[in-house]
C-alpha positions in Angstrom: 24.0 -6.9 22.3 24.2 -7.6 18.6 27.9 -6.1 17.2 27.2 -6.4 13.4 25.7 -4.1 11.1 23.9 -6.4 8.9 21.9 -8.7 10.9 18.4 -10.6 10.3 15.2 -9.7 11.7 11.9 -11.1 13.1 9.4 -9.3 11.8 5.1 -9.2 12.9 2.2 -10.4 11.2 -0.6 -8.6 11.6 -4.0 -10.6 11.4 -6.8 -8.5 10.0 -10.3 -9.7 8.8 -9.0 -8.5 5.0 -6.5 -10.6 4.9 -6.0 -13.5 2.8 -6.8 -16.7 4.9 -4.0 -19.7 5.1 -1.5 -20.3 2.7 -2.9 -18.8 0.1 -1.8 -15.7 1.8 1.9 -13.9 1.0 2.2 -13.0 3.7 2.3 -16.4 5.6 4.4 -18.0 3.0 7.1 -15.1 4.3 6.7 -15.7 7.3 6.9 -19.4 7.5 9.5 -19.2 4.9 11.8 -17.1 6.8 10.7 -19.1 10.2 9.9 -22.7 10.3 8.1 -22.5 13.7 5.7 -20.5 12.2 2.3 -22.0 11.7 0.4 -21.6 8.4 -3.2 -21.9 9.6 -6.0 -22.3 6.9 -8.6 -20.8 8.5 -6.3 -17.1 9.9 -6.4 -14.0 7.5 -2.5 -13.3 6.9 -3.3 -9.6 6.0 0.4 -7.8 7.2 3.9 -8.3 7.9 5.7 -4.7 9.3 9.6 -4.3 8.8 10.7 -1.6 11.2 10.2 0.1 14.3 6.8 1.0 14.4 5.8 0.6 18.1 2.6 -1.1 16.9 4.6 -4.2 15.1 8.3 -3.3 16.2 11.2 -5.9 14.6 13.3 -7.5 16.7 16.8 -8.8 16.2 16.5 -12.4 15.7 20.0 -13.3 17.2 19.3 -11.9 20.6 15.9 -11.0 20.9 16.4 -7.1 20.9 14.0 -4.5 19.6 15.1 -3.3 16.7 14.5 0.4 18.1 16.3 -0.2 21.3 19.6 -1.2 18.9 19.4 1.8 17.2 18.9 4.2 19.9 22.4 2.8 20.9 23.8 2.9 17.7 22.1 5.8 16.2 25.1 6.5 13.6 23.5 3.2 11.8 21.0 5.3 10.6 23.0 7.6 8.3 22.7 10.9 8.1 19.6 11.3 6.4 17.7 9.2 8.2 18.5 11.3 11.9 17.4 14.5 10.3 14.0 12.9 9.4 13.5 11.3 13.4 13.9 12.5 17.0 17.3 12.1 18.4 17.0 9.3 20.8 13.9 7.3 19.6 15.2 5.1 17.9 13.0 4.8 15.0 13.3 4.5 11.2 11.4 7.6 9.2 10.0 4.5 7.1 7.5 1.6 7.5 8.0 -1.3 4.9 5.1 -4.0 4.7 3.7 -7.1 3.1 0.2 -7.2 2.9 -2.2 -9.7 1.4 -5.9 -8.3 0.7 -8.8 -10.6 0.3 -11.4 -8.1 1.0 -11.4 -4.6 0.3 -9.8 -2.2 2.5 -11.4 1.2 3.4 -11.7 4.6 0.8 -9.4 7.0 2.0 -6.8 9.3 1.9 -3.7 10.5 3.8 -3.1 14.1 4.7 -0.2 16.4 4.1 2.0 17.5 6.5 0.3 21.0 7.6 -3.0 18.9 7.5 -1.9 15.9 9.8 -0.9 18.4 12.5 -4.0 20.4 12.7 -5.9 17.0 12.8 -4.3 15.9 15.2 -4.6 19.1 17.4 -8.6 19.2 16.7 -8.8 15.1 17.0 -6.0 13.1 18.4 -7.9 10.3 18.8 -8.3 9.3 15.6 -5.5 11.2 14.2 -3.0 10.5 16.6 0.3 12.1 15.4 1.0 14.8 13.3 3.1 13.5 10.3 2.4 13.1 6.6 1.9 10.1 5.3 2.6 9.2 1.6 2.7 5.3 0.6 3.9 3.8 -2.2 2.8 0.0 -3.4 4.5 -2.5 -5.4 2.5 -5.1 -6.9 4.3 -8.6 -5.7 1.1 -10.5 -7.6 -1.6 -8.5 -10.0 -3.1 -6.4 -7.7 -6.4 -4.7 -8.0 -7.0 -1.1 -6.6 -9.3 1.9 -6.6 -7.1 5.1 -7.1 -7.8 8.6 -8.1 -10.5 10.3 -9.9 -11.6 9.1 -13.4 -11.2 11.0 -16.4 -14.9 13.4 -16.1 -16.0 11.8 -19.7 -16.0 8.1 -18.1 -18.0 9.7 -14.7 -20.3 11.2 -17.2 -21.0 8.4 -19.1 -21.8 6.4 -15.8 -23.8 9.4 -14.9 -26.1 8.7 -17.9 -26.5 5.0 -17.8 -26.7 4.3 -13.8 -30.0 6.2 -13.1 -29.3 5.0 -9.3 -26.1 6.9 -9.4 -27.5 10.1 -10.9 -30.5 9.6 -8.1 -28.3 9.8 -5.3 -25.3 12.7 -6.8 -28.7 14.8 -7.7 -30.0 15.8 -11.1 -28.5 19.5 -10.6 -24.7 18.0 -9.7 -24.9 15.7 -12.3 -25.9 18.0 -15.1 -23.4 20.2 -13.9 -20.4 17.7 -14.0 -21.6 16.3 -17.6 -21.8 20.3 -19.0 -18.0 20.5 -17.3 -17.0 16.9 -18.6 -14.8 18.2 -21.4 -13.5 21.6 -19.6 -10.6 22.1 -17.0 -11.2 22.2 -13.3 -12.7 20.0 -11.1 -15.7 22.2 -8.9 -18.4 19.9 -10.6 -16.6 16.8 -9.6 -16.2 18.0 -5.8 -20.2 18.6 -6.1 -21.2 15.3 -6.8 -19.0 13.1 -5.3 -19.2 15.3 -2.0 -23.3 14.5 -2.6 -22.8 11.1 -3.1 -20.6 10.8 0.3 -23.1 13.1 2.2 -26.1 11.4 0.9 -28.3 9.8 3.8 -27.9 6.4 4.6 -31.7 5.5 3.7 -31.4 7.0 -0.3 -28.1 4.8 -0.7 -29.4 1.3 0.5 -32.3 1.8 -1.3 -30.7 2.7 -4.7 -27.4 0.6 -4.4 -30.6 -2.1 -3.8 -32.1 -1.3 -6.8 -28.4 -1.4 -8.7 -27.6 -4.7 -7.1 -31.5 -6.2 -8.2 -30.5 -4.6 -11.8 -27.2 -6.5 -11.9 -28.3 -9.6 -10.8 -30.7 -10.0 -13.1 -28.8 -8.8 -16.4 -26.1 -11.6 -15.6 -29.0 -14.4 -15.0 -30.3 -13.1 -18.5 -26.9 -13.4 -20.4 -27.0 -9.4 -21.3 -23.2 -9.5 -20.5 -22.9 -5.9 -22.2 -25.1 -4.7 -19.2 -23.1 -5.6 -16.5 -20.1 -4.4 -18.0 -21.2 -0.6 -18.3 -21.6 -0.8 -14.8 -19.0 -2.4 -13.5 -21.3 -5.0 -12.5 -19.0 -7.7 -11.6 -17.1 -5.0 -9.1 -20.6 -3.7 -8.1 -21.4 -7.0 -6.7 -18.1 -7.9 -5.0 -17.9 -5.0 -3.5 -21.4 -5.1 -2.2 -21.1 -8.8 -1.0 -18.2 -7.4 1.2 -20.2 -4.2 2.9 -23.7 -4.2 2.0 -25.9 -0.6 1.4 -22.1 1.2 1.5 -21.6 4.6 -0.4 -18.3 3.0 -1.3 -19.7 0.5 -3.2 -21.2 3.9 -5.9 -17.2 5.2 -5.6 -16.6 2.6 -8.3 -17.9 5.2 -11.0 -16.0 7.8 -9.4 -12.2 6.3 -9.2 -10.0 4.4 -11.6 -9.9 0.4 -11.3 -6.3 0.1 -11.6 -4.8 -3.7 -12.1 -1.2 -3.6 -11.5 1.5 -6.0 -12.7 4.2 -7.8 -10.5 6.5 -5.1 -10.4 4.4 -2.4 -10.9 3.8 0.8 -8.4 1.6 3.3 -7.4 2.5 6.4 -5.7 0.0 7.6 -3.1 0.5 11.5 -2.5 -1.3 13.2 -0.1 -5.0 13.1 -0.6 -5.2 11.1 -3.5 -8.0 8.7 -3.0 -7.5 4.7 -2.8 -8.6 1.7 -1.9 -7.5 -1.6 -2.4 -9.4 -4.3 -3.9 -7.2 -7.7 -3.8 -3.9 -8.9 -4.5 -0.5 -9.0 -2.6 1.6 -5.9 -2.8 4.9 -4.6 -0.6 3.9 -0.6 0.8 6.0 1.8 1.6 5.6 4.4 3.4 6.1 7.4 6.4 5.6 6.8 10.0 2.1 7.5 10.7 -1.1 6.6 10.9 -3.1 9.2 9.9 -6.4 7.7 7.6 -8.6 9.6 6.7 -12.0 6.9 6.1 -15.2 7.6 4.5 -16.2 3.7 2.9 -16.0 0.2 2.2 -15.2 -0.1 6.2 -16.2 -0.8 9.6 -14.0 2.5 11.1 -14.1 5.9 12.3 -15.4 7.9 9.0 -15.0 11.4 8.8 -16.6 11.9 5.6 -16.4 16.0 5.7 -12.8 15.9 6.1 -12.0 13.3 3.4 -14.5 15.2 0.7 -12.8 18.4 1.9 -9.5 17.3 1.0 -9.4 15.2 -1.6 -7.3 16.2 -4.9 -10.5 16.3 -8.0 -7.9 16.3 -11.0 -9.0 13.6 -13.1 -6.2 11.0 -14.1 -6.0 8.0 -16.2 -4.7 4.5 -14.8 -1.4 5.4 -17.2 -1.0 8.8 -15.6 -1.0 7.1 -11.8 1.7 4.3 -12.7 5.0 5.3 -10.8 7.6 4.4 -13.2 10.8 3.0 -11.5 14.2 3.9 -12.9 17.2 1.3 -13.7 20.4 2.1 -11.9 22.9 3.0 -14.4 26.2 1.4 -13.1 24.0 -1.2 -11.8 21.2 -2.8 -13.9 19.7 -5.6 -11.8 18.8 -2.4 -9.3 15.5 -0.7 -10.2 14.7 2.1 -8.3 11.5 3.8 -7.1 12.5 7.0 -6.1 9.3 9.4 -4.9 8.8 12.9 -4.1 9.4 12.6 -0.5 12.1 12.5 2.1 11.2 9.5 4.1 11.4 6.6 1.9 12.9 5.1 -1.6 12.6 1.2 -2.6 15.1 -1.1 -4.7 14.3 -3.7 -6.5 16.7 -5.9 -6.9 16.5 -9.2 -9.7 19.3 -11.5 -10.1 19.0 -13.5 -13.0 19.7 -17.4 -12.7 23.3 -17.4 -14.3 24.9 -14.3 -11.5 26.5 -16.4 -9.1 27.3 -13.3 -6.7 25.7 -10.1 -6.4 27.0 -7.4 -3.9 24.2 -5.1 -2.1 26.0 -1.6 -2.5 26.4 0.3 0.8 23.9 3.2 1.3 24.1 6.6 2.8 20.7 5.6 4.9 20.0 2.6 6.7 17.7 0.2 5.1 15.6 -3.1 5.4 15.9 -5.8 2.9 13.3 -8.8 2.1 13.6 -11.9 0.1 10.8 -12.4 -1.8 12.5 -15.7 -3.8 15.8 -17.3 -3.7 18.5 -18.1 -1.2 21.7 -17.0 -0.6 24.5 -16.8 2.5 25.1 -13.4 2.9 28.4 -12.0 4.2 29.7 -8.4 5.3 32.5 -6.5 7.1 31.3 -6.3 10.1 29.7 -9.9 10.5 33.5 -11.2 10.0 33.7 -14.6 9.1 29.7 -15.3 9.9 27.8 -16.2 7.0 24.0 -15.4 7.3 21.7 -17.7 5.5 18.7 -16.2 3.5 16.1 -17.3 1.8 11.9 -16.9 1.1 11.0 -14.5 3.8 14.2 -13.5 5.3 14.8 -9.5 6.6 17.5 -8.1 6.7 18.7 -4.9 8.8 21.1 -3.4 6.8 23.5 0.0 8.1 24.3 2.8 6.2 27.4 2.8 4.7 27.6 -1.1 5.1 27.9 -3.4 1.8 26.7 -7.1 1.7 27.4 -10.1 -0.5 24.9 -12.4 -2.0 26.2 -15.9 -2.8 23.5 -17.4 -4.5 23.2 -21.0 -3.4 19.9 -22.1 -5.6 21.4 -22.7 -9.5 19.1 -21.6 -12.5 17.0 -19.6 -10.0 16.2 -16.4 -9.8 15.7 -14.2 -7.0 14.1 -11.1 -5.8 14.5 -9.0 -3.0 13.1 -5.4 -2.3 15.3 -2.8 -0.2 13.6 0.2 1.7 15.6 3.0 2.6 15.6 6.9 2.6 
């Protein structure tokens, strides 16, 4: 039984098909980083590593062995107030999942539901919906990471509307000239039209356009007319197609914003905002669920109707879908991302090369901490006079109410870490 409050974890990679392969992969440079036994294999997609107490890819204590959940169903005060209200007495679970994932291919189009959705989902199809919780995600860009997200502004969907005859084929001449009469007006019922026809359109009419697209494409890059390819995303188009040929998804390019974020930069991903993510390495955020709601670019249950039926049409820019973070006042090496919703709130913490020492302020919620460069010993109340040693990789279980104190070990370094809490 593990009597500290601060104590490292060992923490599950997940090996999906997306993933990025060997050690090109963030995700195995964690992992081996934080554990020397584990084996960086060249030719394994590293595509996940889950911190927490999802029963799917539960942590375990890595001094003993324990679940992480079967610790805190004995020490359910660890969890801070906050965090009890938001779980089932007795479960031991967090009301978060933190991740690491490394994309190499593109993941499904989808959404998540709200709350009043998920549960009657999950009462008309528990199969596929198997719980009945929200679940909003946020991501942090660890390298530049690509993703699709939201609708487009209606001008930029208009404009592809006019130069992508396959597109308009497929949407239909009535939804299209209906969206590009509506392009500079409020509301969104044109929008819903077409890209519900698009979705819905039969799987004969889309191979045989995105076909034709793909032909178009190919040809305008083997001829030099560069400004061809750009106006259709062409260079996307192709990607995407490579990765699931004759998908609708690969035509949701002209509906959703390419967005290329920045180390350091977020997304927030409310309820039924569309997404789907492209390539890059990222840390996500999110509520315990896993409610998805597919409907392209994947292999998976699709439940087209449902996704087109829920969807939120407002148009955004890339700008408007940023989620800022905000610099702790008393502390300004803490940047926090604070969204609109209970179960989850990430720090990012960045100590500059000359701070020798740098104390983790206790919290009113549990949290989970990962190094993402840098080493330091770590030292607490209740770990005594044990030191723990972190570096690259290393996850930390942190109590509420419990401070810790980074002695950085690595001179004119930096490091990084990202906290997850609630």
């Amino acid at each position: 039984m593990c009597a500290a409050k601060v104590f490292a974890l060992k923490c599950g990679v997940q090996e999906y098909d997306w993933g990025k392969h060997g050690a090109a992969s963030e995700v195995a440079r964690l992992a081996h980083g934080a554990d020397e036994d584990f084996k960086i294999d060249a030719s394994t997609p590293y595509a996940e590593l889950w911190m927490g107490t999802h029963p799917k890819g539960p942590s375990t204590i890595c001094a003993t062995s324990e679940l992480l959940s079967d610790w805190i169903k004995t020490h359910p005060e660890t969890l801070g107030h906050k965090a009890k209200e938001l779980t089932s007495d007795g479960v031991g679970q967090l009301p978060f999942l933190f991740k690491v994932l490394s994309v190499n291919k593109s993941l499904s189009i989808q959404a998540h539901p709200n709350k009043r959705e998920a549960e009657r989902l999950h009462k008309e199809n528990p199969k596929e919906y198997p719980d009945g919780n929200h679940k909003p995600e946020m991501a942090i860009a660890l390298t530049p990471f690509e993703a699709l997200c939201g609708f487009r502004p209606k001008t930029e969907i208009a404009e592809f509307l006019k130069s992508v005859p396959e597109l308009r084929l497929v949407v239909g001449e009535g939804n299209a000239e209906d969206l590009l009469e509506e392009k500079s007006k409020s509301g969104s019922s044109s929008l819903k039209k077409s890209f519900t026809a698009l979705m819905t359109s039969d799987d004969k009419t889309i191979k045989e356009q995105l076909s034709h697209l793909v032909a178009r494409v190919q040809e305008a890059k083997t001829s030099g007319d560069s400004e061809a390819v750009v106006s259709c995303q062409g260079d996307l188009l192709l990607r995407l197609y490579d990765q699931f040929p004759g998908d609708v998804g690969c035509f949701a390019i002209y509906f959703f914003n390419l967005i290329t974020l920045k180390a350091g930069e977020a997304l927030f991903l409310e309820a039924n905002l569309p997404h789907a993510y492209l390539y890059g390495d990222c840390l996500e955020c999110m509520a315990c669920s896993d409610n998805v709601v597919r409907a392209g670019l994947t292999p998976k249950f699709k439940d087209v109707p449902t996704l087109c039926s829920l969807l939120n049409y407002d148009s955004k820019t890339p700008s408007d879908l940023l989620f800022k973070g905000s610099r702790m006042s008393d502390d300004p090496l803490v940047t926090i991302f604070d969204p609109p919703v209970p179960d989850f709130t990430v720090h990012q913490i960045q100590i500059p090369s000359t701070v020798d020492e740098q104390i983790i302020r206790p919290l009113d919620g549990a949290s989970i901490l990962i190094v993402i460069e840098g080493n330091a010993e770590a030292t607490s109340q209740s770990l005594g006079n044990d030191v723990l040693e972190v570096k690259d990789g290393s996850v930390l279980y942190i109590s509420a109410h419990e401070a810790v104190t980074l002695k950085l070990k690595s001179p004119n370094k930096e490091m990084l870490l990202y906290r997850a809490t609630c």
